[in-house]
C-alpha positions in Angstrom: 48.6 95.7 84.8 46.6 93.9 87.8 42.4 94.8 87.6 40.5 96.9 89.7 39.6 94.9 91.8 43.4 93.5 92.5 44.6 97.0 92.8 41.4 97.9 95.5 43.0 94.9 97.7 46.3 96.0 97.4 45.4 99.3 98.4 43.7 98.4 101.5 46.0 96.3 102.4 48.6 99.0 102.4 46.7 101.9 104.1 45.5 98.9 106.9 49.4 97.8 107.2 49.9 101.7 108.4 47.1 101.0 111.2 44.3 102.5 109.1 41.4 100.5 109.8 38.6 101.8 106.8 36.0 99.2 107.9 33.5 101.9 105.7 36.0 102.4 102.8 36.8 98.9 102.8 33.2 98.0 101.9 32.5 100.8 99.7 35.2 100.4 97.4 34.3 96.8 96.9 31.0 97.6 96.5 32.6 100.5 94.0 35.2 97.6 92.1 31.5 95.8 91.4 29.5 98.4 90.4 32.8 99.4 87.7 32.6 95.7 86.5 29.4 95.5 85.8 29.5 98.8 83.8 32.6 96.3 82.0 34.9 99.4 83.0 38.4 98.1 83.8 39.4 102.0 85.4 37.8 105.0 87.4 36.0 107.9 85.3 34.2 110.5 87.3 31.4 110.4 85.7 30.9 106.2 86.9 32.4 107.6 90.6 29.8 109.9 90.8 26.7 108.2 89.4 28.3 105.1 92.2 28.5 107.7 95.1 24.6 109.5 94.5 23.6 106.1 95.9 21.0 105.2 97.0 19.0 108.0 95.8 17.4 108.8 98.9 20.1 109.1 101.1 21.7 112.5 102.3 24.2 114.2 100.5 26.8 113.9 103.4 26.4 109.9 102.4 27.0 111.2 99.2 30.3 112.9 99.4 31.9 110.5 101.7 31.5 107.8 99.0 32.8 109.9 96.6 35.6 110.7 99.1 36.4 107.0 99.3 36.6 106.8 95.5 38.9 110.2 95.1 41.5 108.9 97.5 41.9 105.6 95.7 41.9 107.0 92.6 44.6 108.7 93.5 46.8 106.0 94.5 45.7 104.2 91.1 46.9 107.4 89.2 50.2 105.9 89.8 50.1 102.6 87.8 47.2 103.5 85.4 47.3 106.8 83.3 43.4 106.1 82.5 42.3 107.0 86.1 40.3 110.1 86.6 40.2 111.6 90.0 36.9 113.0 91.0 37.5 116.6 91.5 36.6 118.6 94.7 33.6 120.1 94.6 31.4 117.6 92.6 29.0 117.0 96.0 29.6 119.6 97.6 29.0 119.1 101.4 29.6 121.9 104.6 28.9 119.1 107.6 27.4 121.2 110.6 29.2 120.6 113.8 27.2 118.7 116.3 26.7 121.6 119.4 28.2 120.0 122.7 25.6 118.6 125.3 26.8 118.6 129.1 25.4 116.0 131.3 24.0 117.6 134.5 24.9 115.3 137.5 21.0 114.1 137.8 20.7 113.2 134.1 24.0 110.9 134.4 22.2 108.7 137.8 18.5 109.2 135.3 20.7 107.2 132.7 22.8 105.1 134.7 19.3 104.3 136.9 17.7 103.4 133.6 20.3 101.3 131.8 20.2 99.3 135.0 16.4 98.1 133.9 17.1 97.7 130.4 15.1 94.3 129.6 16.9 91.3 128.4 15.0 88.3 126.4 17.4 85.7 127.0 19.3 84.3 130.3 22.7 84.8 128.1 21.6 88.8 128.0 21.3 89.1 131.6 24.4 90.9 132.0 23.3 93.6 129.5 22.0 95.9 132.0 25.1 95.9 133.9 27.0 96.4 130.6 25.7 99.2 129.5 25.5 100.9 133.5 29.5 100.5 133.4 29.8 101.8 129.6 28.0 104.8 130.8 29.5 105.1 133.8 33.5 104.7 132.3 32.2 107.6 130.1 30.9 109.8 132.3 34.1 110.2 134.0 36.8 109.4 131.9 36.4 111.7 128.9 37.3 108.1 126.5 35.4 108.1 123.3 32.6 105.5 122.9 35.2 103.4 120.3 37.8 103.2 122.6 35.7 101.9 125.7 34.0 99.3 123.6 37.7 98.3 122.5 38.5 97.7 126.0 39.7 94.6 127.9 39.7 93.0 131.5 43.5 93.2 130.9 43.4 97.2 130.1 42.0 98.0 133.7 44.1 98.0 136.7 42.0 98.4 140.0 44.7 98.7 142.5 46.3 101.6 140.5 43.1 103.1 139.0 45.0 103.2 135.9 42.9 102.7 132.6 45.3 101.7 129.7 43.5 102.6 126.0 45.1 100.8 123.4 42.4 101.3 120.2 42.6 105.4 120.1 41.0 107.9 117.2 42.0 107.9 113.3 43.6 104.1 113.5 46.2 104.7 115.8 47.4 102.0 117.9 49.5 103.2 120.4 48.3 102.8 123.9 48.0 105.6 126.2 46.5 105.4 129.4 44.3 107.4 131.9 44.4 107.7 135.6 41.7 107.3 137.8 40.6 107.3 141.4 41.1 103.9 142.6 36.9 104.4 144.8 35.9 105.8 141.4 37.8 102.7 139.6 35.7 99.8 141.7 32.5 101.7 141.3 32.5 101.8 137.9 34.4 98.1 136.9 32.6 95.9 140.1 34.9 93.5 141.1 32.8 91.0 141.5 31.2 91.6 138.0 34.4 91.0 135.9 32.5 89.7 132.9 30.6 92.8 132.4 33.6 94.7 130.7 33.5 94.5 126.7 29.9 92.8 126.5 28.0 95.3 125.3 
């Protein structure tokens, strides 16, 4: 039977092979795998899980149950080549999230924070592009409806002026299909200047 730690590689590299990317699980459950090993136990308990996921002390309870989420899913997949695993049960940290209420821009608040990213201050001469970076993130948001993610995963090659097609090829939960969004071709060369072609995925 390989460790804990062998079977926490495996694993990722199997959910990650099915385009899951679990930067955060990733780093938990290795930080998980260390905690077990210096507690010199070779399989998951709940009662280790949850003393691992109530930390640091003064963090949130949301913090809380998601590491104990990341900890429950592997366990389960461990269940399957060692009888000794424990699955946390639901309910141990229990957590209701509350819905973030939707804000909509007014017109004047989207040139107040275009106007303001434009004098953003930069220390360095290789910064200077930030202000123009983050006046076409804001922009490209403001009228495309893309999530923050998949505009920061974007390339010079994913933008087609001519056609004012926008081709997004990083979407939500892992998935790596492209899809693509059309645009205004005016509204297209406002927001990506053409002669500013460096500013796209510097931010």
């Amino acid at each position: 039977m390989n460790t804990l730690r062998q079977a926490v590689d495996e694993y990722l590299c199997l959910r990650r092979s099915l385009g899951f990317k679990l930067r955060d699980a990733g780093k938990a459950l290795l930080d998980f795998v260390t905690f077990m090993e210096e507690h010199r136990t070779p399989y998951i308990t709940q009662a280790l899980a949850l003393v691992w996921a109530q930390q640091p002390f003064e963090a949130q309870p949301a913090h809380w149950a998601r590491r104990l989420s990341f900890v429950r899913e592997f366990a389960r997949h461990r269940s399957a080549t060692d009888s000794r695993t424990q699955i946390p049960v639901q309910g141990l940290l229990p957590f209701q999230p509350k819905r973030a209420r939707p804000y909509l821009y007014s017109d004047e608040e989207i040139r107040n924070l275009l106007a303001a990213a434009l004098q953003l201050p930069y220390r360095y001469e290789r910064s200077a592009l930030r202000p123009r970076t983050f006046y076409c993130l804001l922009g490209l948001l403001s009228v495309s409806g893309i999530r923050l993610g998949e505009a920061r995963n974007l390339e010079l090659r994913d933008v087609d002026l001519t056609t004012g097609v926008l081709t997004i090829r990083g979407t939500k939960f892992g998935n790596y299909a492209a899809s693509q969004t059309m645009f205004d071709p005016d509204t297209m060369s406002r927001t990506f200047r053409r002669n500013e072609p460096n500013v796209i995925g510097i931010v």
